[in-house]
N, C-alpha and C positions, 0 to 999 in steps of 0.2 A: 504493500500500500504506500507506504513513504517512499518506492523509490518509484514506482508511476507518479508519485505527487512531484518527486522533484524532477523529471523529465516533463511533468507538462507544466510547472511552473517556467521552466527551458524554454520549452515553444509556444509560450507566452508571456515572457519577460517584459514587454514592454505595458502589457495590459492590466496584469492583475496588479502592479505598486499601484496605476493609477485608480484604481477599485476600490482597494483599501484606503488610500487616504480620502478617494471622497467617500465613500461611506462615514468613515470616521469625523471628517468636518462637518457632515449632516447632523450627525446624531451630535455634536459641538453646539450646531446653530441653532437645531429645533431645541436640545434640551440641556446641553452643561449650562449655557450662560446662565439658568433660572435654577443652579442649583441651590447658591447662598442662601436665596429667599425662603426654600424648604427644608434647610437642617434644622435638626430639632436639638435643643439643650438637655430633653428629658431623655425617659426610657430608662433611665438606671434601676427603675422598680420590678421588682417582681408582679405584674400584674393578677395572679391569683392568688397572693397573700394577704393576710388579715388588713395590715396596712392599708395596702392600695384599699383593701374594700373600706376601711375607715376613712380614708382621704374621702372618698366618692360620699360616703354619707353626710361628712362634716362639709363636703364643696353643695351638696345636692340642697343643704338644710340651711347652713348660714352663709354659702358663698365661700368664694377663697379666702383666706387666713393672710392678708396682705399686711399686717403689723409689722415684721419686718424686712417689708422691700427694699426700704432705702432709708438708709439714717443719716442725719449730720448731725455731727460731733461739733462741738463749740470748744476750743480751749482759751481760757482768759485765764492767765495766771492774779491778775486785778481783782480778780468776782467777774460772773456771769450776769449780774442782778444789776450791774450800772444802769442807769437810763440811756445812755447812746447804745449801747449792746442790746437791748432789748427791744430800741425800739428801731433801729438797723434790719437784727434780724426780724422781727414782725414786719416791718416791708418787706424785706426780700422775700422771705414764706411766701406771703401773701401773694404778692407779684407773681411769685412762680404756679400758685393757685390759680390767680386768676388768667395767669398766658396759656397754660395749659389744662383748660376743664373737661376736654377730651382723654387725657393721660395720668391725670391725678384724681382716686378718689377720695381722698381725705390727708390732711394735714397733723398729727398728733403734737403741737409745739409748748413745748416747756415755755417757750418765750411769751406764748398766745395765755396759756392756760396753765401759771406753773404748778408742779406736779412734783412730790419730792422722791419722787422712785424716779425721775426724771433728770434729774441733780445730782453730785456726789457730795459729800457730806462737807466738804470744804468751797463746795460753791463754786468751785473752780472750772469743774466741767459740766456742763449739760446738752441736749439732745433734739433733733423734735424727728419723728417717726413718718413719713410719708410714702402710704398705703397708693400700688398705682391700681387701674381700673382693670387694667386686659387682664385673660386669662393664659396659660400657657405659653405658647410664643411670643404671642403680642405683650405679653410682660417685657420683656427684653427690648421689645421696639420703642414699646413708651419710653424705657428708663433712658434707649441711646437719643429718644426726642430731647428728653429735658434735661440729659446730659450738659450740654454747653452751656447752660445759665446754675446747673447746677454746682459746675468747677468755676465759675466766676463770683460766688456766692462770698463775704469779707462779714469778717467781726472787728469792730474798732476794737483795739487791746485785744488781740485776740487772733486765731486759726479756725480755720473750717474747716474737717475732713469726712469724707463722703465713704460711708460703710452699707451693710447691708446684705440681704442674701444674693438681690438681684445686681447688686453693684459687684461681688464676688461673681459670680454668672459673667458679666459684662468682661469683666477681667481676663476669664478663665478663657472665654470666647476668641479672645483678642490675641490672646498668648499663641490659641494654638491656630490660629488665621496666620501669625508673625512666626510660626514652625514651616507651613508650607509656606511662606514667601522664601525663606531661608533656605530650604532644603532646595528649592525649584531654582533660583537665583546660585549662592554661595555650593552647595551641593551639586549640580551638571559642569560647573567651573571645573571643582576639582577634579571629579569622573575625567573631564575630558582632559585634562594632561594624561591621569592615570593609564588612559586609553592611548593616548598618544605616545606614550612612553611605552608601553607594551608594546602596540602594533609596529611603533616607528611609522608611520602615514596616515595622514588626515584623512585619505579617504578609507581607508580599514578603520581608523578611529571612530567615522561616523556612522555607522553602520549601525553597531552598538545605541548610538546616542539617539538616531533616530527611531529604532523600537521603542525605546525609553519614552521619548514623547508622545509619539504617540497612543503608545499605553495607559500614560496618565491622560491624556486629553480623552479617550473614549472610555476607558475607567471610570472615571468623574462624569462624562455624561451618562452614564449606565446608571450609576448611582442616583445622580438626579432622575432617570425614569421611574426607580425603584422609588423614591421620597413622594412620587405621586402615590401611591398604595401604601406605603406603610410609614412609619415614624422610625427616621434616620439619624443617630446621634450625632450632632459634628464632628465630634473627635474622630468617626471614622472617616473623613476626608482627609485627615493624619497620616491616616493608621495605611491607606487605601494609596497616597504619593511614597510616603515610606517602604512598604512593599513593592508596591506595581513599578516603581522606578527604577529600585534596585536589582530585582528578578530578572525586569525586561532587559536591563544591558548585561545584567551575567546570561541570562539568554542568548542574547545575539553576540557577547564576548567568545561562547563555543561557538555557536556557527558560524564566527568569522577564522576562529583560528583553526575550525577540521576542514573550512573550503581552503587555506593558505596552505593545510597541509598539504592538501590532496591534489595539488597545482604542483606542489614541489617533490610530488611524487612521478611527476610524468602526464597527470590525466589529462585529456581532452575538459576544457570549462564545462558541458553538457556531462562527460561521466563524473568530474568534482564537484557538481551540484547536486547530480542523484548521488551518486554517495555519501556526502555531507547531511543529507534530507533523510537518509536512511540509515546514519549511525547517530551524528548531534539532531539532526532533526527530532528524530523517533527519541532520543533519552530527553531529551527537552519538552516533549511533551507528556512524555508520562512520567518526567518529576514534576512538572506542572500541577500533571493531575494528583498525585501524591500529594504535593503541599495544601491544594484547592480539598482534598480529603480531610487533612488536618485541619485544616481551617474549618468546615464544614459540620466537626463537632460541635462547635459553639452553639449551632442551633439545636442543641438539646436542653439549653439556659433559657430560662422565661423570660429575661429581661430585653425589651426591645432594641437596648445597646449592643449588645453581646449579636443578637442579630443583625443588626443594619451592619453591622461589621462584619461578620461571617459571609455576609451576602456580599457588598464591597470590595474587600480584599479575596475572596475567590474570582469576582470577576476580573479585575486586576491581575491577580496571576495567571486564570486562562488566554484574556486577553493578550499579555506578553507572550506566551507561550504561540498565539497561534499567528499572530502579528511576525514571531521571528520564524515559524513554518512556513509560514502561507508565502510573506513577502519577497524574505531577506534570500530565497533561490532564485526568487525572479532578479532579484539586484544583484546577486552573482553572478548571474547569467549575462546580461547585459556589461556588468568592469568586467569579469575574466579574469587575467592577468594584470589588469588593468587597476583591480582592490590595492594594486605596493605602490599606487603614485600619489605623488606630494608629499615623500618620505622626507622624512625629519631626520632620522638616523639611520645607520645602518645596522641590519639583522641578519645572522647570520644561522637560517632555521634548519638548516641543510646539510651544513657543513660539519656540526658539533654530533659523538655521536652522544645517545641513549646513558649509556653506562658509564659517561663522563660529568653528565649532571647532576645536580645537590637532591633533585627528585628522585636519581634513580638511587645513591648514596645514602642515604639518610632513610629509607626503605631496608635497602639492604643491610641497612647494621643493627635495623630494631630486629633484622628477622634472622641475624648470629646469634642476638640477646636475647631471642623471645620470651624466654618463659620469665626473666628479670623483667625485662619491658613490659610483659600484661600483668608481670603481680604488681612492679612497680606504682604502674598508672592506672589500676583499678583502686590499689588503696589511698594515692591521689586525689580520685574521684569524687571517694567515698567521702574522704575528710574535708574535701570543698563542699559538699554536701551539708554535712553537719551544724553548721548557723543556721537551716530552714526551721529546724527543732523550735526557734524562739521568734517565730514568724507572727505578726500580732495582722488583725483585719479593723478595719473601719472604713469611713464613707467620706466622700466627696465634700470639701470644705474651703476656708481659705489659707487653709495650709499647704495646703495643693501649690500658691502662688509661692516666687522666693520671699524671705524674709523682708528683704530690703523694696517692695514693692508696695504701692499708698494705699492700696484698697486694701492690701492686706494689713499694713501698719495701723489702718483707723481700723478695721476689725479687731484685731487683736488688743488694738488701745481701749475699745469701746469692751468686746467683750470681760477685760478685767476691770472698767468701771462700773459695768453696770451686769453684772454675770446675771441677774434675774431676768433678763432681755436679750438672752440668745436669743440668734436668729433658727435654731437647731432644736426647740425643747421638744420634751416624748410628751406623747397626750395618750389620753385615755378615753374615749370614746364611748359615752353609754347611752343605751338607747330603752324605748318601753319602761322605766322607770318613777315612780310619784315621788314628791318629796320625800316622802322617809326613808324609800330605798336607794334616792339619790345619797342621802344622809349617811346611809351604812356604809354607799361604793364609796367615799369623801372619806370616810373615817379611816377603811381600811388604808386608803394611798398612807395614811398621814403615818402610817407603818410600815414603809417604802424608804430605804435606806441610799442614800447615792445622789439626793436630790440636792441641788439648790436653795432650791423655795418650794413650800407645800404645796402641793397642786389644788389649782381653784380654777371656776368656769372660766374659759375664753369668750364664751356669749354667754345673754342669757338663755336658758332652757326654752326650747320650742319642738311642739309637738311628740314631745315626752324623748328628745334628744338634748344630750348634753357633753360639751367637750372641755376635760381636765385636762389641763397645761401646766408643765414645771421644767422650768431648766433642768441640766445635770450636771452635778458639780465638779465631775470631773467624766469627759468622752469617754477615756477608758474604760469606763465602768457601763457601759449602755448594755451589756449583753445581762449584765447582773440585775439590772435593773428593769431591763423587761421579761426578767424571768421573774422577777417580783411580781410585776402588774399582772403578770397571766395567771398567779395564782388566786389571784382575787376571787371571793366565791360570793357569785353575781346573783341575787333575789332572785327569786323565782319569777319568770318573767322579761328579766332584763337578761339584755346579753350587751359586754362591754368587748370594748377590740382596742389591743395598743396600738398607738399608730404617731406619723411624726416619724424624725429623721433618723433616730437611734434606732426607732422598732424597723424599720425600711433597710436600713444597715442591717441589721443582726439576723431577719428573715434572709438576706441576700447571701448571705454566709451560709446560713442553713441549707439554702437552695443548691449553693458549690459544694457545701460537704454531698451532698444528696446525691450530685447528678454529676461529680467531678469522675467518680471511677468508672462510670458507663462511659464518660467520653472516652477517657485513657483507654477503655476495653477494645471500644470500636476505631478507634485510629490508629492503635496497634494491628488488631484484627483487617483494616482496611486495606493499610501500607503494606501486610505483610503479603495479603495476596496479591497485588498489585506489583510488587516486589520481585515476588513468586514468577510473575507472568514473565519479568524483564529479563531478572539474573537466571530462570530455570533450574533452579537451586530451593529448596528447604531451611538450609541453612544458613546460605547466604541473609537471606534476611531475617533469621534469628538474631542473626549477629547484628545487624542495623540496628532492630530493635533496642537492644540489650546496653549498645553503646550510646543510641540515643535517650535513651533512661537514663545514663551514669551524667553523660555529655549536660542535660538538663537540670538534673538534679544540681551539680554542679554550679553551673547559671543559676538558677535560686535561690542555692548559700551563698554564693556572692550578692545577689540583689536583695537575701537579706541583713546580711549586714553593713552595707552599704544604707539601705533606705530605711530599714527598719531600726537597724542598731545604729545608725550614723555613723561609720566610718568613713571618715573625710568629707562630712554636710559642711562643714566650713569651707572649704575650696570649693566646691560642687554650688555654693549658694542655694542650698533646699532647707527644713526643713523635716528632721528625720520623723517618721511616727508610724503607724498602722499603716496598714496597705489596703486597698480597694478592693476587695473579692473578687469582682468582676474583670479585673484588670489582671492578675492570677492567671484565672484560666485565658487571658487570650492570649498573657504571654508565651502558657505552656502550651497554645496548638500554632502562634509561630515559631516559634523553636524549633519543636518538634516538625513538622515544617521545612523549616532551613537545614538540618540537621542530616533529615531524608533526601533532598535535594542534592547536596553535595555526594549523599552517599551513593546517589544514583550515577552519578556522575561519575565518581572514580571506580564504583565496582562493575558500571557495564562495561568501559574500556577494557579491564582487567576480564570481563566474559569474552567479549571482541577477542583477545590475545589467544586467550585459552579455546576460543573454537577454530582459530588459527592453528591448532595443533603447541601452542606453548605449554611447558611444564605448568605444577600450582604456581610455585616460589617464579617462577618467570614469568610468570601471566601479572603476579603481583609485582613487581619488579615495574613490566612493563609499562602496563595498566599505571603506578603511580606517577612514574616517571612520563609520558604521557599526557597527564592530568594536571600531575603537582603546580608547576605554573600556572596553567590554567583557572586552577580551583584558588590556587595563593590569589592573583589577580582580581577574581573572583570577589572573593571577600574581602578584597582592600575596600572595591568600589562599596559592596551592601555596608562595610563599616564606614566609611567618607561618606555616604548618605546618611546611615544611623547619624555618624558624629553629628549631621548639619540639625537634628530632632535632638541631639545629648543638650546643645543649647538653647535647647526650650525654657522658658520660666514655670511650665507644668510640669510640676513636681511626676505626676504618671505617666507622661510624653518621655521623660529623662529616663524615668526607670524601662520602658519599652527598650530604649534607645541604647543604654549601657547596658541590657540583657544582650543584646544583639550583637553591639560591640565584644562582648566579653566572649559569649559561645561561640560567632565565627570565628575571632581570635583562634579559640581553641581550637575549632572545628578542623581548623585549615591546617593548623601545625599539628597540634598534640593527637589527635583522631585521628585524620587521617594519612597524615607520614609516620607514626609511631605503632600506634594502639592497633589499628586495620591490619599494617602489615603483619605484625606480631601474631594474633590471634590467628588470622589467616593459614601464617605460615604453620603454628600450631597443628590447627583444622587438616592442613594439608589435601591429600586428594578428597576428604568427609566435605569438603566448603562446598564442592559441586553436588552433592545427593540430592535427589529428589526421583521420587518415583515416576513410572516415565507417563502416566496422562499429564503430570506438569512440562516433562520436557518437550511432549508434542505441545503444549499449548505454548510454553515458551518460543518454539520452532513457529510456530502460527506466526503469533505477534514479532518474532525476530528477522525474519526472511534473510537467514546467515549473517555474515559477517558486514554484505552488501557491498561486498568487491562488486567490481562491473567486469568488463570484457578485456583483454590484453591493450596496450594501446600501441604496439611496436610491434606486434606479430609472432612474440614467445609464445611455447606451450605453457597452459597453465601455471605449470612448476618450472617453466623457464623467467615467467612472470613473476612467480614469487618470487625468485631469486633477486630477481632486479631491484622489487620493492623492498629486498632484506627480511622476507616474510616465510622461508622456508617451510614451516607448516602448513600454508594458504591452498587455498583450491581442491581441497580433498588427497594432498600427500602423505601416505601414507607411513607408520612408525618408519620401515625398513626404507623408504626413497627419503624420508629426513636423518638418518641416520647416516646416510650416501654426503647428503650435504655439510654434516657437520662440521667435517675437519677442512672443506671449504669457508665456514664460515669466519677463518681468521683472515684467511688471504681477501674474505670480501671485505670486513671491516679495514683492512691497512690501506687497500684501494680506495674503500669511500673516501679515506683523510683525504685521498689525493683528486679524485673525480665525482666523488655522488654515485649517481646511479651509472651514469657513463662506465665507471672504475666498475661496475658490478655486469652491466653488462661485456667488458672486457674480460672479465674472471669467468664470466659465461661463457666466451667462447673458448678463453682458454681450456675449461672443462669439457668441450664439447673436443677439442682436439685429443685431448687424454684419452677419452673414451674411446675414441676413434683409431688411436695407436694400439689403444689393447684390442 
């Protein structure tokens, strides 16, 4: 199939790039531009938990809970009580009432109406509370309307700082808007020397660069088609540049460099594009699909974020994936030879052999060492692992922002002035109740340990519903504390629900402990057949599995003591604390993901070798040596894009970003130059087992090695020789055993000729044979 795909993308080179990119600008023009308008801020909830159903009762009965949208903070170290400061801010308020009656519904002003839960006890600071009208999204548009008169806002003697849940939202919003300018701008910068430097030529440099684009450009409009049907988290327009950018040019970074190979092998452009199409082609797409698997667990999470993201960054990666099948043969078809111009440097792909390289060396001495190398680097593993043990969970806040940021600075100033007036308190939700059973629910809270302030109604009671609200006096404690409230034993008649920020956090956890090992089950479970299909092997992706468990695990105890225990939050400029739940599982199905991906990559070559007739330890050998560049180059670029999201000011954008950073790190070096070979070499000939309906199905989906036809007129095994491939075309043990002691005389010749030097040694053997 991939190599009729790459022969008629051949005799259609000129057509199909043009296809693709208008397809892709349509779906740009009809629906990316209107994507901003449709990201949603929400979704973090579990939508069938108690919560949610208590929001829905308390939105249904007394409207949204808008108390704290938006605060200003007043500092006068003078007094707040002067007469110029009071009566300042009562205009200003006012004004901004009356300019905007459409986006404000209510004003709560200490200065209007002083209020002494409204004041600190030294007078020094006080507040006024401004409730905006919209619902949902249109929260956030109000707050960005009356934004501009609200930062111009002055206290004589005095500072104004602007906090709030939906000024935090605003912030959060902003931050990760200022991740994709950064990653799309400072992020393809770097890419493209990296690419430049590899390839040495601008136009093999860009090749790469243009999957990249337009992966993200039809990515992002995909998503916006998707925001019309369902409710789409922002952040995953993050999450969705972050993947789909990176993928895409490690995508087209192999199929640039197995068409340069396959040029410098001799072939005809037309046989080094079906070739290309039917060895990078074919592994490029079904690590593709591998990683689009992983990702795909996530929708077994109820939370609409956790979805809009799985959907997102799966299309993202399919999209790269077929962007570099579909197109990038037609664009090799058309340069040809043509891909080395506008070189920058000179390369020397040809010349250098195999067993001279750091990829084929650094292989070969983990697998003198193996059994020290896999004990070694297992208990490695284990012990990077070991910090996840003190992994703590929490939810979405303004610690999320850096330290040094205003909207966080006036939350965090305002939350220790006035800690009764979190914007974050747990409530208690009781419904069918009369006064005296209300009386009983009331009494029992006042036996609720963890709280702030005793919980008392947010409204008055209507229609036999009522909502108890209390800070908590310290976040950590929210899991404790709504295990308190749920023991509450509710009259006969009444049923109470916690609900509020803390009960929405600690459901959300409950929901990842719940449904986290089914993921794990089925993305193991999924890759592994999948796996199964590529390498024709059983074992083989045991072994992927097994490493990408350790490999992850790994990532983890680093991310959590980095985010969670703060090691090094002062250079980092975060904030160390609890970690998001939700944010958890998506790091562990990209990971796992990335992980699969590269291991697709170097273990199909290393199949490639081995159905060429290579030994195990030489298929490995081969296969790394091969690769290793490749997959190094690789993960520079996915880490030079992570890096461009590491300086995000979103505390969870950062931890994504140095998870990512940290494992391909490892992935590239410690996996798989070390750990693969070892294990492998272990395994020995048991790596290839599999019973044989896997190896016919393997054989389905593989169509061999996807050699093409001679291009000089050798027989088969005259061909191999040429290409340095001795085992190739169905030569048998005893005819590669003929070649062996040939194989030095062709190596000394290549130093001197390439293949020229190999078909010279050809004929020479062809004479020998002819003397006996």
């Amino acid at each position: 199939m991939f190599t009729k795909w790459g022969r008629f993308a051949y005799r259609h080179r000129r057509v199909i790039p043009l296809v693709v990119v208008a397809l892709i600008l349509i779906l740009q023009v009809c629906f990316g531009s209107k994507l901003g308008e449709r990201l949603s801020q929400e979704g973090w909830e579990d939508p069938g938990a108690d919560s949610t159903a208590a929001a829905a009762i308390e939105q249904d009965t007394f409207g949204r809970d808008n108390s704290g949208d938006v605060i200003v903070l007043v500092d006068a170290p003078e007094g707040v009580d002067t007469q110029a400061l009071v009566a300042s801010m009562n205009s200003q308020l006012g004004g901004l009432r009356d300019q905007f009656p459409n986006e404000i519904a209510s004003v709560n002003s200490y200065f209007e109406h002083p209020n002494p839960q409204q004041v600190n006890a030294e007078h020094t600071k006080a507040f006024a509370a401004i409730g905006l009208k919209g619902d949902g999204e249109q929260t956030l548009k109000d707050f960005r309307t009356i934004k501009p008169v609200l930062d111009a806002l002055e206290a004589p003697g005095g500072t104004v700082q602007v906090a709030g849940a939906t000024a935090v939202a605003d912030a959060l919003d902003k931050g990760m808007a200022d991740d994709i300018a950064r990653a799309e701008k400072i992020g393809l910068v770097f890419v493209a020397v990296i690419l430049l430097f590899v390839f040495g030529g601008v136009v093999a440099a860009a090749m790469p660069l243009i999957v990249g684009i337009l992966s993200i450009i039809g990515s992002l409009s995909l998503l916006s088609v998707l925001a019309q049907f369902q409710q789409v988290n922002i952040f995953s327009q993050s999450i969705i540049t972050l993947l789909g950018l990176g993928l895409a040019i490690d995508y087209g970074l192999f199929m640039v460099s197995r068409f340069r190979e396959e040029l410098d092998r001799g072939r005809s452009t037309e046989d080094a594009v079906a070739v290309t199409t039917n060895t990078a082609g074919k592994t490029v797409f079904f690590s593709a699909l591998m990683v689009g698997v992983a990702l795909s667990g996530l929708l077994m999470f109820p939370q609409a974020f956790l979805k809009s993201v799985a959907y997102g960054a799966m299309s993202a990666v399919l999209l790269a994936a077929l962007i570099s099948v579909i197109m990038l043969p037609s664009l090799f078809g058309m340069l040809g030879p043509r891909i080395d111009m506008w070189s920058v440097r000179r390369t020397s792909r040809s010349g250098k052999r195999l067993e001279d390289t750091v990829w084929y060396k650094i292989p070969a001495w983990a697998m003198r060492r193996a059994k020290g190398v896999t004990a070694g680097l297992a208990v490695l593993l284990v012990a990077l692992t070991l910090p996840i043990l003190g992994i703590t969970f929490g939810g979405i806040n303004e610690t999320y922002l850096p330290p040094d940021q205003v909207t966080r600075q006036a939350q965090d100033e305002f939350n220790e002035e006035f800690p009764a007036f979190r914007t974050d308190p747990v409530k208690l939700v009781v419904t069918g109740a009369s006064n005296e059973q209300l009386i009983d629910v009331v009494m029992q809270t006042r036996q609720v340990d963890g709280l702030a302030a005793p919980m008392k109604p947010a409204h008055p009671t209507q229609d036999g519903t009522t909502v108890l609200s209390a800070p908590l006096a310290d976040r950590t404690d929210s899991a404790d504390v709504v295990k308190q409230l749920r023991e509450i034993k509710a009259p006969d008649g009444v049923r109470t629900y916690v609900s509020g920020t803390p009960a929405m956090e600690v459901e959300s956890i409950e929901a990842l402990l719940h449904r986290l090992p089914w993921m794990a089950l089925y993305m193991v479970l999924a890759t592994f057949l999948l796996m199964a299909l590529v390498f024709g092997s059983l074992i083989l992706p045991a072994k992927a599995v097994i490493m990408n468990v350790l490999s992850i695990g790994a990532t983890l105890g680093f991310l959590t003591a980095v985010f969670v225990d703060g090691l090094g939050s002062g250079a980092l400029n975060f904030t160390p604390g609890p970690l998001m739940s939700p944010i958890l599982v998506l790091i562990i199905a990209i990971l796992y993901g990335l992980s699969t991906d590269y291991e697709v990559f170097l273990v199909s070559r290393m199949v490639e070798a081995r159905q060429d007739g290579a030994s195990t330890d030489d298929a490995i050998r081969r296969g790394t040596a091969h690769t290793g560049g490749i997959i190094t180059a690789a993960a520079l670029i996915m880490i030079v894009v992570a890096a461009a999201f590491a300086l995000s000011d979103i505390v969870m954008m950062k931890y994504i970003a140095y998870g990512m950073i940290f494992s391909l790190a490892l992935d590239a070096t410690v996996i798989r130059l070390l750990f693969v070979p070892a294990v492998m070499h272990l395994l020995r000939e048991d790596s290839w087992w599999a019973p044989r309906w896997v190896k016919r199905a393997a054989g389905a989906f593989g169509e061999g090695s996807g050699v093409s036809t001679p291009t000089s007129g050798e027989t088969p095994i005259e061909q191999a020789v040429v290409d340095d491939q001795p085992g190739r075309a169905g030569v048998s043990v005893a005819e590669n055993a003929s070649l062996v002691p040939f194989s030095e005389l062709m190596r000394e010749l290549d130093e001197r000729g390439g293949r020229d030097g190999r078909r010279a040694a050809l004929e020479q053997l062809k004479k020998k044979e002819l003397e006996r």
